[in-house]
C-alpha positions in Angstrom: 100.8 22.9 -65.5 97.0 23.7 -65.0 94.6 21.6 -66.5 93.2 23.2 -69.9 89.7 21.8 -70.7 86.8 22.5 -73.4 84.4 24.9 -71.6 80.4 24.2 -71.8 78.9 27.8 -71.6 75.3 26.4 -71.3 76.5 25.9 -67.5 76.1 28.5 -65.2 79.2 27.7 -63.3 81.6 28.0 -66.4 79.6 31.0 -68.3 79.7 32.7 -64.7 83.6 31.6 -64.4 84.4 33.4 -67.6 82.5 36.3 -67.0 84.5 37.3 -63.6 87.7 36.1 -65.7 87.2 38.4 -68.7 86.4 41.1 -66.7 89.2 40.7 -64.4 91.8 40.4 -67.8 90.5 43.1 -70.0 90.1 45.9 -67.1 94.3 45.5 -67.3 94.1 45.6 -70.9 91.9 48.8 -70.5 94.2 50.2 -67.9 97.2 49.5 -70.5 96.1 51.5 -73.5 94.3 53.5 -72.0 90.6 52.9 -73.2 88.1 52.1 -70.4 85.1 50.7 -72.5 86.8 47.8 -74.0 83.3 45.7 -75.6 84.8 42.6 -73.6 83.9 44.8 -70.3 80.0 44.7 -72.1 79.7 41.3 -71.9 77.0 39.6 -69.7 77.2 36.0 -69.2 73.5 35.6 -71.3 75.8 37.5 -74.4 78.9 34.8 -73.2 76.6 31.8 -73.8 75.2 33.3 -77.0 78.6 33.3 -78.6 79.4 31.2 -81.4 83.1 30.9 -80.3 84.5 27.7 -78.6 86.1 28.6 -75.3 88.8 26.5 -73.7 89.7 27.2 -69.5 92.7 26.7 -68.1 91.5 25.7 -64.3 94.4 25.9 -61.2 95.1 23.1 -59.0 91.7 24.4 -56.8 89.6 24.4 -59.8 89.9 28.1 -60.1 89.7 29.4 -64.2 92.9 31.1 -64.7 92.9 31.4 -68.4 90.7 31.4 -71.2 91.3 31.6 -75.1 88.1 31.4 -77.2 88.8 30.8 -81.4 85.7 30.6 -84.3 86.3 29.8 -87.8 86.3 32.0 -90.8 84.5 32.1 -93.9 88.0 30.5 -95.6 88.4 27.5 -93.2 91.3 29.8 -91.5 91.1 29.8 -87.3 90.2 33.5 -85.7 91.9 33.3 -82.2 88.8 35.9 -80.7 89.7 36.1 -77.2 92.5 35.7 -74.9 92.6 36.2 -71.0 94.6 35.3 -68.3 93.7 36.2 -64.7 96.3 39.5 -63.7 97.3 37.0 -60.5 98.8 34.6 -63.2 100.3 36.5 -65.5 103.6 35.7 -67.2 102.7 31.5 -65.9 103.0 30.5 -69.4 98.9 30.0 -69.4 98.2 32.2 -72.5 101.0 30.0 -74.4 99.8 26.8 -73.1 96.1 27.5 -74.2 97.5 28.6 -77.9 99.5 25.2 -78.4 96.2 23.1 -76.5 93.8 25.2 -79.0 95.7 24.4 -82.1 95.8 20.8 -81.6 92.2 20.3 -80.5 91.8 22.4 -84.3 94.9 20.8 -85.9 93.2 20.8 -89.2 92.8 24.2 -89.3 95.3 25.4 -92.1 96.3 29.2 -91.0 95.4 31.3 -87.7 95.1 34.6 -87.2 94.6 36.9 -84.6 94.2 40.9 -83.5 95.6 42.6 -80.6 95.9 46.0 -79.5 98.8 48.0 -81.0 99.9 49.1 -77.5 99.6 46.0 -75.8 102.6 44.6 -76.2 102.5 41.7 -73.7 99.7 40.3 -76.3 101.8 40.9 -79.2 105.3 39.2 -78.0 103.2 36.4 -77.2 101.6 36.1 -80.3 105.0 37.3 -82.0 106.3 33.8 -79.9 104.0 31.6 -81.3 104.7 32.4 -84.7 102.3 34.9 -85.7 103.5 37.7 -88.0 102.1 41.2 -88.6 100.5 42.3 -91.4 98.3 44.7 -91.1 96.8 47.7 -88.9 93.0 48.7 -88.4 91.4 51.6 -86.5 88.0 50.3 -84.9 87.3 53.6 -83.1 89.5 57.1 -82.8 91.2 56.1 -80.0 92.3 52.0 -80.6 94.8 50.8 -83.6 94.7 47.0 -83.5 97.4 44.8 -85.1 96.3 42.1 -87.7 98.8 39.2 -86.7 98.7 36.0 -89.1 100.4 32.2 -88.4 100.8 31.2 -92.1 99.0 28.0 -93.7 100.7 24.9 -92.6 102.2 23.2 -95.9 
């Protein structure tokens, strides 16, 4: 399995790394329901580094960053998974389940998760649906996007 690491956005090299990742992942997610100006697709680099999120990378045997899940924390102590990407050349690798299970564990005291996907991106959430997380709710950001609030429960 790839090596999964904490990412250090005040370097060029990974900030510049998850640029061409994110915009490689979310043009497929754009492609898949059908709305071209996904805000992921706005990002610069300078907006990447001025994120509050932690990032984790999962890098390839040649040092290449395959994957990428970013989480922040809510007002309630809860974990906000914020972003996930995996490069379209390693899709269906296991990468996007790896990075949830390393992510958890770096935050294990983190007592619930919860996450938002795109209704008709179903890839996103089966793998969410995998991992636990449950639907509960449905928001409409814009016209043409209906996201899915997915929760993991508290652990007891």
């Amino acid at each position: 399995m790839p090596t999964i690491e904490l990412l250090d956005l005040t370097s060029e090299d990974d900030a510049g790394d998850l640029w061409r990742l994110q915009h490689a992942a979310y043009r497929i997610e754009a492609e898949l329901i059908g709305a071209p100006d996904l805000p992921p697709l706005h990002d610069t680099i300078a907006t990447l580094q001025a994120s509050e999120e932690t990032f984790w990378g999962c890098r390839d045997d040649d040092g290449e960053l395959v994957g990428a899940i970013a989480a922040e924390q809510a007002k309630d102590g809860t974990g906000v998974i914020s972003r996930m990407m995996v490069h379209p050349d390693h899709f269906r690798q296991g990468i996007a389940g790896a990075l949830i299970v390393h992510m958890m564990q770096a935050w294990n005291e983190v007592p619930g998760w919860e996450v938002t996907a795109e209704a008709r991106n179903l890839p996103a959430i089966a793998l969410y649906g995998r991992n636990g997380f449950v639907a509960v709710d449905t928001f409409h950001p814009r016209e043409d996007i209906t996201m899915v609030t997915m929760k993991l429960q508290p652990k007891t």
